[in-house]
C-alpha positions in Angstrom: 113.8 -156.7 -123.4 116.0 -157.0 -126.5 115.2 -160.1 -128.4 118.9 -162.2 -129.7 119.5 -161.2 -133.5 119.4 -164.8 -134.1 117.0 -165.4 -137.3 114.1 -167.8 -137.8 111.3 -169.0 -140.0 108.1 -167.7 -139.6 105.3 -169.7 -141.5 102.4 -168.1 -140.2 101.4 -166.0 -137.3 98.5 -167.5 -135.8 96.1 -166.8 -133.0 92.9 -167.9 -131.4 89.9 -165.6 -130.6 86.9 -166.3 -128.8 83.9 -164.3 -128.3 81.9 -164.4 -125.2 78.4 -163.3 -124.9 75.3 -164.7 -123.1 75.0 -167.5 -125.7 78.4 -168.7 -125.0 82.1 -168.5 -126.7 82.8 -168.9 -130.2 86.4 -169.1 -131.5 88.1 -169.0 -134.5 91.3 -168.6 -135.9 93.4 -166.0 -138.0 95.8 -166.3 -139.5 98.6 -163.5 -140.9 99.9 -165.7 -144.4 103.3 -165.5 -145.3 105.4 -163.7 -146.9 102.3 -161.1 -147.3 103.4 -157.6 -148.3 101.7 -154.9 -147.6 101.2 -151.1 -148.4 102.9 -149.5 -145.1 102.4 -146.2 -146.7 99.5 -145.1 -144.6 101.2 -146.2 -141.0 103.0 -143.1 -139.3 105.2 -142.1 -136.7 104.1 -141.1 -133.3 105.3 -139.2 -130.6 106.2 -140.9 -127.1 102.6 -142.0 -126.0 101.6 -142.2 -122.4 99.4 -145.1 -120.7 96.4 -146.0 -122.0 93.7 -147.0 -119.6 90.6 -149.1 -119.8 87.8 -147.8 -117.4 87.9 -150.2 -114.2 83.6 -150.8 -114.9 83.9 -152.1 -118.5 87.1 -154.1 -116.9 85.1 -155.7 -114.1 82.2 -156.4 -116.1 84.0 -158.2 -119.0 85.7 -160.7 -116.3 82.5 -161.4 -115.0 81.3 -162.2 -118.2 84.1 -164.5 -118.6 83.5 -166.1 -115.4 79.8 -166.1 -116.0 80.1 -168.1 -119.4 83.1 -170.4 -118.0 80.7 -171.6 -115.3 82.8 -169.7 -112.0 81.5 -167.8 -109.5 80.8 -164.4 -110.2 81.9 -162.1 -106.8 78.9 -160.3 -105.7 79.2 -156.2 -106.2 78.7 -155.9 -102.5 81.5 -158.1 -101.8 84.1 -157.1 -104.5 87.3 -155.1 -103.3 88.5 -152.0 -104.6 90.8 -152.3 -108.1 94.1 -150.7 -109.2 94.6 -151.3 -112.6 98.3 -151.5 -113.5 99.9 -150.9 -117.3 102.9 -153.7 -118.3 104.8 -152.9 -122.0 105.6 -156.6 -123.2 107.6 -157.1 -126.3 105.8 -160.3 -128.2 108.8 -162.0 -130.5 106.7 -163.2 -133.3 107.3 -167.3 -133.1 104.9 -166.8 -130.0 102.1 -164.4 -131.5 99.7 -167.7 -131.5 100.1 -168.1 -128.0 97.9 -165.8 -126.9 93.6 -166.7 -126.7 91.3 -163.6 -126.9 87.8 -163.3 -125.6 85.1 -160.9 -126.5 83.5 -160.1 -123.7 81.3 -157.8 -124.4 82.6 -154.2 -122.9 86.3 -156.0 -123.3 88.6 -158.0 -125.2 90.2 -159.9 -122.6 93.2 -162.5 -123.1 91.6 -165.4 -122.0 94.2 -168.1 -122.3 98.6 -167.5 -122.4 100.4 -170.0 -123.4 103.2 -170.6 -120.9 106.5 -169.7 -123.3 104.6 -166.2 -123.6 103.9 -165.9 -119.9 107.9 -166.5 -119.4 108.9 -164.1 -122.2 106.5 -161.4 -121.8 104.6 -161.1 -118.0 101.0 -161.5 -120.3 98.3 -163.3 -117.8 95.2 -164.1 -118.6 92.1 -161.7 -117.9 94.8 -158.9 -119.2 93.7 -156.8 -121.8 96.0 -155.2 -124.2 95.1 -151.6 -125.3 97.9 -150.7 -127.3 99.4 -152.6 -130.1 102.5 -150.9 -131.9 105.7 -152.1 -134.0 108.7 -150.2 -135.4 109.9 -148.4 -132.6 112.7 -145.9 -133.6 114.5 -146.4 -129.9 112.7 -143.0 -128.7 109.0 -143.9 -128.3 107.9 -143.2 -131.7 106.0 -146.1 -133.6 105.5 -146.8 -137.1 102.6 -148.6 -136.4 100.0 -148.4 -133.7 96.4 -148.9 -132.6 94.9 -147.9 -129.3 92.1 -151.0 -128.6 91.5 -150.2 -125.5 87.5 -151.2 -125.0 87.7 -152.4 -128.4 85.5 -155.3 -130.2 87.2 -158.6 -130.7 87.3 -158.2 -134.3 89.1 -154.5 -133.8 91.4 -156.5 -131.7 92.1 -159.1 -133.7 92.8 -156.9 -137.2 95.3 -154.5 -135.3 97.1 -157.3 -133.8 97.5 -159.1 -137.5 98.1 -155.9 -139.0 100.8 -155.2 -136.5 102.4 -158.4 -137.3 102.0 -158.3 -141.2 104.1 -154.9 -140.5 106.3 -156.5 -138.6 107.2 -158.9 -141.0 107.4 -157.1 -143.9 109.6 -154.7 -142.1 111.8 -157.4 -141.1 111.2 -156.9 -137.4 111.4 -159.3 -135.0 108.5 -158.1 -132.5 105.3 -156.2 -132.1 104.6 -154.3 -128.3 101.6 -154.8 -126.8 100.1 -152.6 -123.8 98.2 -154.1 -121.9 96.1 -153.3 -118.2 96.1 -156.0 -115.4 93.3 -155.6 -113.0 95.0 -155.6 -109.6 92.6 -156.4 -106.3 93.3 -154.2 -103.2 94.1 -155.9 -100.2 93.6 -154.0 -96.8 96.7 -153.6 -94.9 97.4 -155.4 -91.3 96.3 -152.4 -89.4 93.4 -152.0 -91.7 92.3 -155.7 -90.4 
């Protein structure tokens, strides 16, 4: 979706990030300063990518960490359905970069918490988990800058997502893309019942 070419002030692009582990969360906050430059030299173009996947058991796992550490009932493995994971491109404006919460949980970063202006803007949930962060599309798939995160650390998260907006800026764009994976339960069909 094509953002208006209407301009605005960005003073900072800020975000939350959490870390979950069997100790509990810890958060803190980065934030991408203003009018940063930045050497772009080292970011390249790439050919049209394909989806990027994070494996279902590293996908499972992390929401049950989440769960685990949030107090909520963690669904035995005996009772669990089967998974589909779906892929959704969103196109993050930057006035709504610091609505999205991340948690490190352990074999993923998971989005923990949307803000609701980014849920209506972009289709982002929480328990998503973006793999792909890129900026500078050239209108045929290529990116100027990209980083595949998939099953990545919080903190390898959290520095492609502020260096994808620091390019952004600089660039004078008015959006990074995010990838992300939804974990999708299976239902059984009426005849299946």
């Amino acid at each position: 979706m094509k953002q208006p070419s209407s301009s605005f002030i960005i003073t900072a692009g800020a975000f939350i990030l959490s870390t979950v582990s069997n100790s509990g969360c810890g958060a803190f906050t980065s934030v991408t300063p203003k009018n940063q430059v930045r050497d772009n030299s080292h970011y390249s173009s790439t050919a049209t990518w394909m989806a990027t996947l994070v494996s279902q058991a590293a996908f499972v796992n992390g929401i049950d960490v989440l769960k685990a550490d949030m107090g909520m009932e963690i669904i035995p493995d005996e009772q669990k359905p089967m998974y589909a994971i779906g892929k959704l491109d969103a196109e993050l404006p930057l006035e709504l970069v610091g609505g999205i919460r991340f948690s490190d949980c352990e074999t993923v970063t998971l989005i923990s918490q949307v803000r609701q202006d980014v849920v209506d803007k972009t289709g982002i949930s929480s328990l998503d988990t973006i793999v792909a962060i890129r900026a500078g599309n050239d209108g045929e798939g290529n990116y100027a800058y990209q980083s595949d995160v998939r099953e990545a650390s919080i903190q390898n998260t959290a520095q492609a997502y502020t260096e994808a907006i620091n390019f952004a800026m600089a660039n004078s764009l008015t959006s990074i893309q995010l990838e992300v994976n939804r974990l999708v339960p299976m239902m059984p069909s009426q005849e299946d019942l």
